[in-house]
Structure formats: C-alpha cells, structure tokens
TORMI-975310 format. One record per residue (C-alpha): x, y, z; residue number from 1. Coordinates in steps of 0.25 Angstrom, whole numbers. Last residue first. Example, Ala and Ser with C-alpha at 12.3 -4.5 7.8 and 13.67 -1.06 7.14 Angstrom:
SITE  55  -4  29  2
SITE  49  -18  31  1
This chain:
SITE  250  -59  517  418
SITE  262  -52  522  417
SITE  269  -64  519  416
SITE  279  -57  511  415
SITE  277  -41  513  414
SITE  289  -36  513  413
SITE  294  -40  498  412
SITE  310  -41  495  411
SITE  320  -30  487  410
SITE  336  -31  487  409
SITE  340  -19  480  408
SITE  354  -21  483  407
SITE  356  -34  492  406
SITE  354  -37  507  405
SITE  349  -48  515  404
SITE  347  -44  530  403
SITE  335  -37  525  402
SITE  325  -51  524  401
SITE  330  -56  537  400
SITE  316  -50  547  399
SITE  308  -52  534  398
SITE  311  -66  533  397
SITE  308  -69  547  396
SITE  295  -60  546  395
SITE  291  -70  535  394
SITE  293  -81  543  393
SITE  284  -75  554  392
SITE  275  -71  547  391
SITE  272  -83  538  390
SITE  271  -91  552  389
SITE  279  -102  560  388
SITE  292  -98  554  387
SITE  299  -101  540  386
SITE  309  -89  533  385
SITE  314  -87  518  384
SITE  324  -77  512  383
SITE  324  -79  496  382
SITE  335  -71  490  381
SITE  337  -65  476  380
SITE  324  -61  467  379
SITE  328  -56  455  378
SITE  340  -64  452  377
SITE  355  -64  455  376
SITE  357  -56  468  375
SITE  372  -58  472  374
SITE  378  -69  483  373
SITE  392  -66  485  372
SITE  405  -73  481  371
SITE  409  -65  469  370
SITE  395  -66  464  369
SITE  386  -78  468  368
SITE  370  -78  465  367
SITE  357  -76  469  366
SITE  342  -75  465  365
SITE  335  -84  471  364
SITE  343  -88  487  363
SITE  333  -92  496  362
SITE  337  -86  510  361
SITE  332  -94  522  360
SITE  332  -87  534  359
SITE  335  -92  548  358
SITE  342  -80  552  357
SITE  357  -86  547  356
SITE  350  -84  533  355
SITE  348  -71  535  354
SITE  363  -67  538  353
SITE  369  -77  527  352
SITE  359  -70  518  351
SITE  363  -55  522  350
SITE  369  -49  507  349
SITE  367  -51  493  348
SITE  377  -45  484  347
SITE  369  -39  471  346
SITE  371  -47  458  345
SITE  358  -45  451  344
SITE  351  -31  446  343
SITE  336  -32  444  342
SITE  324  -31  433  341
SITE  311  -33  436  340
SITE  306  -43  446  339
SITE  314  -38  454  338
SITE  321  -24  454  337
SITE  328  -26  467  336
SITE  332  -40  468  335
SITE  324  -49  476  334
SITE  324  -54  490  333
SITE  313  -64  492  332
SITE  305  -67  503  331
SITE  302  -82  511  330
SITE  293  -84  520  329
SITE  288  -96  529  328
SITE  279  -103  537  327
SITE  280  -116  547  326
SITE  275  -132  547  325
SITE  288  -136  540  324
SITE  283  -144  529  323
SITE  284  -159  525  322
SITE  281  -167  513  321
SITE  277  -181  515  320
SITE  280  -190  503  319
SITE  273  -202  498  318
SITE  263  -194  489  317
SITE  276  -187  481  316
SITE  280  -200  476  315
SITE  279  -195  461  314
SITE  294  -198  459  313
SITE  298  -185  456  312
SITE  289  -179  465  311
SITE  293  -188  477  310
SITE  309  -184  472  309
SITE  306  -169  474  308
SITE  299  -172  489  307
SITE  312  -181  493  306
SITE  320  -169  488  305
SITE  312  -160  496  304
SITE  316  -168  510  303
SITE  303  -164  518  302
SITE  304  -153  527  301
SITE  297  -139  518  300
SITE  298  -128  525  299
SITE  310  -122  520  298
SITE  303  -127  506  297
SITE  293  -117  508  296
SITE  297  -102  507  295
SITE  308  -104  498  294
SITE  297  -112  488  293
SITE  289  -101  489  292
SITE  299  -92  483  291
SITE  297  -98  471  290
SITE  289  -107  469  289
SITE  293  -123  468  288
SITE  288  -127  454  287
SITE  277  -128  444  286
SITE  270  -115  446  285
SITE  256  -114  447  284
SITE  247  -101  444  283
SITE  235  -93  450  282
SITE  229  -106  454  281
SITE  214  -104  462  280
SITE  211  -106  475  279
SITE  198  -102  480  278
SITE  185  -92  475  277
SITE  191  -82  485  276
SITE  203  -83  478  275
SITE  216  -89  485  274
SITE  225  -89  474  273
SITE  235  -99  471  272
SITE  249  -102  467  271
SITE  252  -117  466  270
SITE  266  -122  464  269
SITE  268  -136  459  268
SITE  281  -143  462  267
SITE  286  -154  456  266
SITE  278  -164  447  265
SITE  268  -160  439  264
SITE  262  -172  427  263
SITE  260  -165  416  262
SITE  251  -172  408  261
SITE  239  -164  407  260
SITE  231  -173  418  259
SITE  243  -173  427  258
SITE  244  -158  427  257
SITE  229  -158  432  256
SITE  230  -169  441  255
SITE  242  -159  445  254
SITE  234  -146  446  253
SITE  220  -153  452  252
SITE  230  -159  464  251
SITE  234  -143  467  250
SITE  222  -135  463  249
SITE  207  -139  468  248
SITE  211  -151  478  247
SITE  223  -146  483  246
SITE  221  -133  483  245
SITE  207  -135  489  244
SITE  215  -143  502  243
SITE  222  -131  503  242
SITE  211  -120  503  241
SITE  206  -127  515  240
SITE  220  -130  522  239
SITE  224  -114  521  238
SITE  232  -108  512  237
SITE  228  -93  515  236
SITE  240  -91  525  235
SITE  250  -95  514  234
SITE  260  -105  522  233
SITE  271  -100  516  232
SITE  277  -87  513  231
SITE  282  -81  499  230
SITE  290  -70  494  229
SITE  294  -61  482  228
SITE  290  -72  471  227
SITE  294  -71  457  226
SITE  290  -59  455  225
SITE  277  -51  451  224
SITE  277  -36  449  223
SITE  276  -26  460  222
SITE  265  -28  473  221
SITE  262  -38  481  220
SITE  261  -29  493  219
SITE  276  -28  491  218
SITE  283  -30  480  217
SITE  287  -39  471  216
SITE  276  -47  470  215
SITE  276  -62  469  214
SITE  273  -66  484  213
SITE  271  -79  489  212
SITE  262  -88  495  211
SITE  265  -100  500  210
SITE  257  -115  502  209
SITE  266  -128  510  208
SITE  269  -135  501  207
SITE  258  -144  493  206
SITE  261  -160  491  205
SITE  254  -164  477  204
SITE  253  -177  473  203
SITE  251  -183  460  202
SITE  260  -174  451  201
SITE  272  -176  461  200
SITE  268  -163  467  199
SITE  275  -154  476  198
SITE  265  -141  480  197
SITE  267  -127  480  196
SITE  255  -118  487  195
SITE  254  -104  483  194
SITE  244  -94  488  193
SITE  237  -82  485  192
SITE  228  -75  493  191
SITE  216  -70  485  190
SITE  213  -64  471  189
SITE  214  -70  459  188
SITE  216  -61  446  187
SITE  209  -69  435  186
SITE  220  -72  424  185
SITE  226  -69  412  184
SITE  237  -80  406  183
SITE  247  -76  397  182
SITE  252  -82  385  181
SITE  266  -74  379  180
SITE  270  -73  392  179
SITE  280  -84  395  178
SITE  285  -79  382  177
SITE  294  -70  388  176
SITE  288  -63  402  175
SITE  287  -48  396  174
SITE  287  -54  383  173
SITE  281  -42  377  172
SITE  270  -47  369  171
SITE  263  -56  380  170
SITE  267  -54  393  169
SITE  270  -38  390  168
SITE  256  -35  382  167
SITE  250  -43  391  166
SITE  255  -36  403  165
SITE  252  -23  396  164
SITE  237  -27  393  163
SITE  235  -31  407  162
SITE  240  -17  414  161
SITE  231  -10  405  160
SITE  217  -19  408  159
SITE  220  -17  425  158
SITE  227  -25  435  157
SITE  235  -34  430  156
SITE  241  -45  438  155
SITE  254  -50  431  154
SITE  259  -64  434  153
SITE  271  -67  423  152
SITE  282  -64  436  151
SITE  285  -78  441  150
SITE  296  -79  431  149
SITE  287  -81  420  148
SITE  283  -94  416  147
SITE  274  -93  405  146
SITE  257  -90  405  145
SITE  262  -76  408  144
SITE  252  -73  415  143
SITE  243  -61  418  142
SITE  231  -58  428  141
SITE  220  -50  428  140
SITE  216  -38  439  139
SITE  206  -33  432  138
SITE  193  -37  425  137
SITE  195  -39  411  136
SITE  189  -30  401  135
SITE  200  -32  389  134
SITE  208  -42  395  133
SITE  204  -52  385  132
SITE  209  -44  374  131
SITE  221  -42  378  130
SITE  225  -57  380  129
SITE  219  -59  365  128
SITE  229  -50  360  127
SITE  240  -55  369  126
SITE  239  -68  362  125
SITE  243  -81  371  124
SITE  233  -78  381  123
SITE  227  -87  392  122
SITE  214  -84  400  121
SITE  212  -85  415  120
SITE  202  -87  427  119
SITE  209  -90  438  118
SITE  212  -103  444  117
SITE  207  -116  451  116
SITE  211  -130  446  115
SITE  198  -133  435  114
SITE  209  -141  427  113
SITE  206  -136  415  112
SITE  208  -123  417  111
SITE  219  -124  429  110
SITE  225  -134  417  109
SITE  222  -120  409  108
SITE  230  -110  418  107
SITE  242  -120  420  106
SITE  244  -120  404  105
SITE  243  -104  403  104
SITE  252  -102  415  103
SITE  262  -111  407  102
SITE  276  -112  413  101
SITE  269  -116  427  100
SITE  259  -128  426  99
SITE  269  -129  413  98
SITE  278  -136  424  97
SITE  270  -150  420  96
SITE  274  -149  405  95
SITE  288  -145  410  94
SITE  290  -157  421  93
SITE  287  -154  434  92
SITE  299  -154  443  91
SITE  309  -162  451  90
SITE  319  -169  439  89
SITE  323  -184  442  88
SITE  334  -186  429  87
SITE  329  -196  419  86
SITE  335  -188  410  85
SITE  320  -186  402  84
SITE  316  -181  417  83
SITE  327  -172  417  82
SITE  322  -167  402  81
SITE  306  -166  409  80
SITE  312  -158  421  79
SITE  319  -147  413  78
SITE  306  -145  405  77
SITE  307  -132  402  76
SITE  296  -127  410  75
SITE  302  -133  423  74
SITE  316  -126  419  73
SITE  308  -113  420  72
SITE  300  -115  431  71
SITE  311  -118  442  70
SITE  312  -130  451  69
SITE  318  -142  444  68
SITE  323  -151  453  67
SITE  337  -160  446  66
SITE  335  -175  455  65
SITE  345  -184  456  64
SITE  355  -177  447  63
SITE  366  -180  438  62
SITE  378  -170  435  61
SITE  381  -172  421  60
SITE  369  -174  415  59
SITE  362  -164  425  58
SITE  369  -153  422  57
SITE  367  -155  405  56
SITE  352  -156  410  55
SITE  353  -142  418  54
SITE  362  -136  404  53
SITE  350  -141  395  52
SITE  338  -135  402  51
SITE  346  -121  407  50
SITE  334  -116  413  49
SITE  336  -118  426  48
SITE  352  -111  421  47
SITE  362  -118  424  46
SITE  375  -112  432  45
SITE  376  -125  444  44
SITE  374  -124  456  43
SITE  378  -133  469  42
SITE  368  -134  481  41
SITE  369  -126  494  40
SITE  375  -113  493  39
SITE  372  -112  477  38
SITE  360  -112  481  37
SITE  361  -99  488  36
SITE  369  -91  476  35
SITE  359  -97  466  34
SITE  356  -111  459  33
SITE  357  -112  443  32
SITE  355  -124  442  31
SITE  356  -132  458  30
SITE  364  -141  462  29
SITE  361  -149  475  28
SITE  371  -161  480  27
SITE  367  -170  493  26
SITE  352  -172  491  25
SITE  348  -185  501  24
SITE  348  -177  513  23
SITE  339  -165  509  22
SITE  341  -152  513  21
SITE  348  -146  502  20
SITE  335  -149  493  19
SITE  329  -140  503  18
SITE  338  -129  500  17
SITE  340  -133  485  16
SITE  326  -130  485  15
SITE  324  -117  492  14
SITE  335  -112  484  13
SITE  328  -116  469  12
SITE  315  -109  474  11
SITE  327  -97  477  10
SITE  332  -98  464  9
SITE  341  -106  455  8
SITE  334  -116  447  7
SITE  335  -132  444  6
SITE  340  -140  459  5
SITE  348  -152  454  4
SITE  349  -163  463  3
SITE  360  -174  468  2
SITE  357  -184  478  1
C-alpha cells in the first residue's frame, strides 16, 4: 500500500512514524515533510496548502489512502475534492472541520446543542465588540473566530488590554481575516484537559486524555503558542469526569454535527476545563493536536492504518484500539524569539546522541542544508519519553533535553509540573 501523509511538522512525524510501523504500508510520501521525515518516508516540495498541485500529485502518482492532518488544507476542502476523485481521504470534510475553522460556528452548535461551555458573545463589528466590554468583569477571553495558528486565544485581564486586542484582531489584521469576528468569552477557571478521540461519525474511541502547554514561558507565562509541551495521562481525568464527557460532550458533539449535516469523521480534539461547575469546551480542533499527538501515538499498539481505514469506512465499532498501559512527555525546542519573530537555518546538534538514550525526537520545524539538519520553523524538535509515571517520563526528557544544541535554542522547565 501506498499513502500520502498532508503536512510537515512534528504531528505530521508522529504519523508517518506509526504509519511506518505498519506491515501492509510499504511506501509513505509525505508534502512538504521535514528533515526527519524525510528519514523515513519520501517528500515531496508541495505546500499543505498547495490544493491544486497536492491533486496534480496524486493523479500521477496514485494512492490508497492520502491523510489529511493539518487544519489548513481541512478548511479548504482538500478531503471533499479527493473524495469527488474517488481517492480514500482520512479526515473530516471542510463543512465538518468548521468545528475548528469557525470558532463562532462551534460556539453556537455548543449553544444550541446544550454541550457545556462558556458564556460568550460573537462580534463582527468592532464597535458593538467595544461597547459590550464596557463594565465587564475581568479576566475575559478573545478569539479570533478563524484559524489562527494556535496563538488567536488572548486572556485580557483589564478593560485597556481588551480594547487593544480588539482594536488589533479586528481593525489591524493582527490574525488576517481569521480575526475580523471574534468571540469573547467567560474565563474558566480549573485544571484544564484535552482528550482527542477517533470518530467514524457514529462511534467515538477516546485516546488516552493530555494536557498541554500553550505558553511560552514558564509558569504559563508569555504569549500563546502552538504548544510548548504536553504529557499524558492528565491527573484530573478520572473515570467519573470521563464517563460525563461522554455523555455530556463527546457523543452530543457528533449527534450534534450529524443533525447539521456535517457528518465528522477523523479526529476530534477536545480541550476542556475542568470548572467547579463540571466540564465545559473551551474549544474543539478537528485534527491530531499538536504536540499531543507526539506524546500519544508511541503509546498507541493498534496498526493506525487499520484505525484510518475503520473511519473511512464507518467500521469504527468493529475495531479494538490498543494502548500501552504507561505515561509520557513530550517538550519542544523552539527558536529563540518564538512566537514572534525568529531566525531559521541554524546547524542542529545531539539528536543522534538523544536518540540512542531512548528518546524520541519529533522533528517540526527542520530542514537539510549542505548535509546538515538546520532550524526551519519556530518550533523545531519534538523530544518525547514513556515511563510508568508523568514524572518519571518527564524527568527522562529533561535528563536528554541539553544534549541537543542550536543558537538561541529556548524550551519550558516546567512541563508536567502540574
């Protein structure tokens, strides 16, 4: 079998990883791919984005299945036009991916729904969005409604601060037209957890639940990032709070999609607060997270190629899925500067030497320059460890993390920390 991996960071390395393993895949490509993927599967220079020039690929280089991980291509519809080529796409269509792409459309089905949240209002007219925050009581939350690169999330903490982010999302592009409707919400307060599940749009098979860290520095503080770290399992997910996820959010989400005519199928991310009132949905994403997913897959037993075709065919009830009963970390190296503005191209040292102690290093933002692996993105290497405890796998991280070296490499110390 021949597949086509879509993307080319550190989600996308976890993937084509466990893909690798897989007896009845004998060729992976992967568009755009990295420096790390490129060791184990064959990639090829189109961008996710590239719509046209990823279809051009696969007419003239058939695929059995082409798995469409980022959000991007999602929102864009790249699964609907492989579907209309009869090609088996992994991945929710664009009408169903809006869960994610539009803030504001995921805020009202949570509305209408009844599926726990916070309170919220949705502003297409900076003018009405001020107005409202007159006398608010603070901290609030504000969304870019759009995708955003994982950074549209600001927590404001005082009436000033909130009518600067306004004036930036909504009249100073500051996230492009993803901001130009926004969404301010209730600031929850409680652990926070996410749990990603694989969903067929009739069944739903949870992983195992994360939590992860978007802050750039430590003590979550600094601006919002992609993600700087994440361990699994969360120590506030227990069975009970489980068992009313299910009931309350996860199967009420997809009835919910299906009711709306946008049947999910792929892989729903569910990122939830804890709240002394229950769980509620601070947002959904509808794909693998990242770097959650570099934290879970090395768990994960069962062949994920047999799990991607299940959802494609809507089989998903006749499969077990399997887990390694143990913990894991995974922290990310980044560029110095990050989320802001950074220089790429530095020589990256000491993965060879981390990997031969039983870490895995994700690659995200990577490339190859006169044979050597160079920084290429903001956030750069993924290191991941599993153990019999968070600590203990975190502490296997942390024990490797300074062996790899490049200029102004910068990491959190406090992953898994709570």
């Amino acid at each position: 079998m021949k597949v086509l991996v879509i993307g080319g960071g550190g989600r996308e390395h976890a993937v084509v990883k466990k893909l690798s393993e897989s007896p009845k895949i004998n060729k992976i490509y992967c568009t755009p791919g990295n420096a790390g993927i490129s060791q184990i599967a064959q990639c090829i220079n189109i961008k996710a984005t590239d719509i046209d020039g990823i279809l051009k690929f696969v007419d003239e280089n058939p695929m059995d299945m082409v798995i469409v991980t980022p959000d991007d291509p999602l929102a864009l519809g790249l699964v609907d036009k492989l579907n209309e080529k009869k090609i088996r796409a992994f991945g929710p269509v664009a009408k169903a991916a809006e869960l994610e792409s539009s803030k504001a459309f995921s805020k009202n089905l949570m509305k209408k729904y009844k599926i726990p949240t916070g309170d919220f209002e949705i502003f297409d007219n900076a003018e009405n969005a001020l107005k409202y925050l007159k006398d608010k009581k603070y901290p609030l939350v504000i969304k870019a409604s759009g995708l955003a690169l994982g950074k549209g999330v600001i927590i404001v903490s005082d009436q000033e601060q909130a009518e600067k982010t306004i004036d930036q999302m909504m009249r100073n592009d500051m996230f492009g037209t993803s901001g130009h409707t926004v969404i301010i919400e209730e600031f929850l307060q409680g652990p926070e957890v996410t749990v990603l599940a694989f969903t067929d749009g009739n069944t739903i098979k949870t992983m195992p639940s994360s939590q992860d860290h978007k802050r750039a520095l430590d003590d979550d503080k600094g601006l919002n990032t992609g993600g700087m770290g994440a361990f699994s399992p969360s120590r506030h997910y227990t069975k009970d709070i489980e068992d009313y996820c299910i009931n309350n959010i996860f199967y009420p989400t997809i009835k919910a999609m299906k009711k709306e005519d946008r049947n999910f199928k792929g892989v729903i991310y569910f990122q939830m607060m804890l709240t002394k009132d229950g769980p509620k949905v601070i947002e959904y994403n509808a794909r693998f997270g990242d770097p959650e997913t570099q934290a879970l897959l090395p768990l994960l037993k069962t062949d994920l190629y047999d799990i991607f075709n299940a959802i494609i065919d809507e089989t998903l009830d006749k499969i077990d899925i399997i887990w390694e009963n143990k913990a894991s970390a995974t922290i990310v190296l980044a560029s110095g500067g990050y989320p802001k503005e950074y220089i790429k191209g530095f020589k990256i040292t000491g993965i060879d030497e981390v990997q031969n102690n039983g870490i895995t290093v994700y690659h995200m933002g990577t490339a190859i320059k006169d044979g050597n692996i160079v920084t290429n993105g903001g956030r750069v290497l993924c290191l991941t460890a599993t153990a019999d405890n968070v600590e203990d796998a975190v502490a296997k991280v942390y024990n490797n993390i300074e062996k790899i070296n490049f200029k102004d490499m910068h990491f959190r110390r406090d992953i898994g920390k709570k």
